[in-house]
C-alpha positions as CSV (number, residue, x, y, z in Angstrom):
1,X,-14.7,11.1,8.3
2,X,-18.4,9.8,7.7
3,X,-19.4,6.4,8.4
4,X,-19.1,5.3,4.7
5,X,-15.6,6.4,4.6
6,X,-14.8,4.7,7.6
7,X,-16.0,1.1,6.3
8,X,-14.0,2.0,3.3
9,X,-11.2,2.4,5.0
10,X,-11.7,-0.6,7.5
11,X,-12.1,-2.8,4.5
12,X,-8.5,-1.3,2.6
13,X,-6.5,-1.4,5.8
14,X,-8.0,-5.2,6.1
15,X,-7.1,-6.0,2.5
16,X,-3.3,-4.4,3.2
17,X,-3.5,-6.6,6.1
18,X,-4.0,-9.8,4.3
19,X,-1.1,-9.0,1.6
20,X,1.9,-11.4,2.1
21,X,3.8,-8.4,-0.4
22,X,2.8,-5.6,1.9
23,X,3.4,-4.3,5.2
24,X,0.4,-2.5,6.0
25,X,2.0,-0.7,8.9
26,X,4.4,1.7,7.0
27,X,1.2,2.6,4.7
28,X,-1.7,5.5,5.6
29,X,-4.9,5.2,4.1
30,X,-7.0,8.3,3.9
31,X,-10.5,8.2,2.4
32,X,-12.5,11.4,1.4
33,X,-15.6,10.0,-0.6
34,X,-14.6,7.4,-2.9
35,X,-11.0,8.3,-3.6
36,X,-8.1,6.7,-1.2
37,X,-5.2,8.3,-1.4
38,X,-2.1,5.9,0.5
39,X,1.1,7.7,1.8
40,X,3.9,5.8,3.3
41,X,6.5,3.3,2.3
42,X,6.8,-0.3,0.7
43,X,9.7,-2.3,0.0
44,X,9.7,-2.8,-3.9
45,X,7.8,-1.7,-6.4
46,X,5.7,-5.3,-6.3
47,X,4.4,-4.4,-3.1
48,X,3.5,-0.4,-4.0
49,X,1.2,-2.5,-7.2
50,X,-0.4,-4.7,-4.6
51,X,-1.2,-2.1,-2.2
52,X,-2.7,-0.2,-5.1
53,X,-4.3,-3.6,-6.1
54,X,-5.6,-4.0,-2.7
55,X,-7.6,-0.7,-2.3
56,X,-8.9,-0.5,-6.0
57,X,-10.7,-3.9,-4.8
58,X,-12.5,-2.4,-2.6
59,X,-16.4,-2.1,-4.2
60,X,-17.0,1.5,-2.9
61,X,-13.2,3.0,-4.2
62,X,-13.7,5.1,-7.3
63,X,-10.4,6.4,-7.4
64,X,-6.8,6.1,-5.9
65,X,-3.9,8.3,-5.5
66,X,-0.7,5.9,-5.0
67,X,1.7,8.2,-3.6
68,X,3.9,5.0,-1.7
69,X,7.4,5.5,-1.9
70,X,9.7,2.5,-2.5
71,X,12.4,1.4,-0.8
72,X,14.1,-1.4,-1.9
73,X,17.5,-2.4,-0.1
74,X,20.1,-2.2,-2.6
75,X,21.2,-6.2,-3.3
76,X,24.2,-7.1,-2.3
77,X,27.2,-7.9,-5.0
78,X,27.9,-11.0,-4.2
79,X,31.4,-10.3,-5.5
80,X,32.1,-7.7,-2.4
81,X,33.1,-10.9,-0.6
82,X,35.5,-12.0,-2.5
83,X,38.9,-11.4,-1.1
């Protein structure tokens, strides 16, 4: 990874970082020029959007590959208590 890259991807993991919606420790950033392509996991699909949000901030990101997987607890029906 060159410099440039590096600061890229300093600045995304920074902006993941400061996301209430994502945790930035379940999601890899890879830089190669000005694409970022992110692999990992979020918890809804809100979070995958701000991720994406996040690095397509960044000034020097051209493109990005959003290849996050989601997954959301199922909810709990609140009827399953009921005896």
């Amino acid at each position: 990874m060159i410099k440039g890259e590096e600061k890229i991807k300093k600045a995304i993991v920074e902006a993941l970082c400061d996301d209430p919606d994502v945790d930035a420790a379940k999601i890899s950033v890879r830089v190669d020029g000005s694409l970022v392509t992110l692999t990992g996991t979020v918890d809804s699909v809100k979070a995958r959007q701000s991720a994406f949000d996040a690095a397509s901030s960044i000034f020097e990101t051209v493109e990005v590959k959003n290849f996050l997987v989601v997954n959301e607890k199922p909810k709990e029906d609140p009827r399953a208590h009921i005896s």
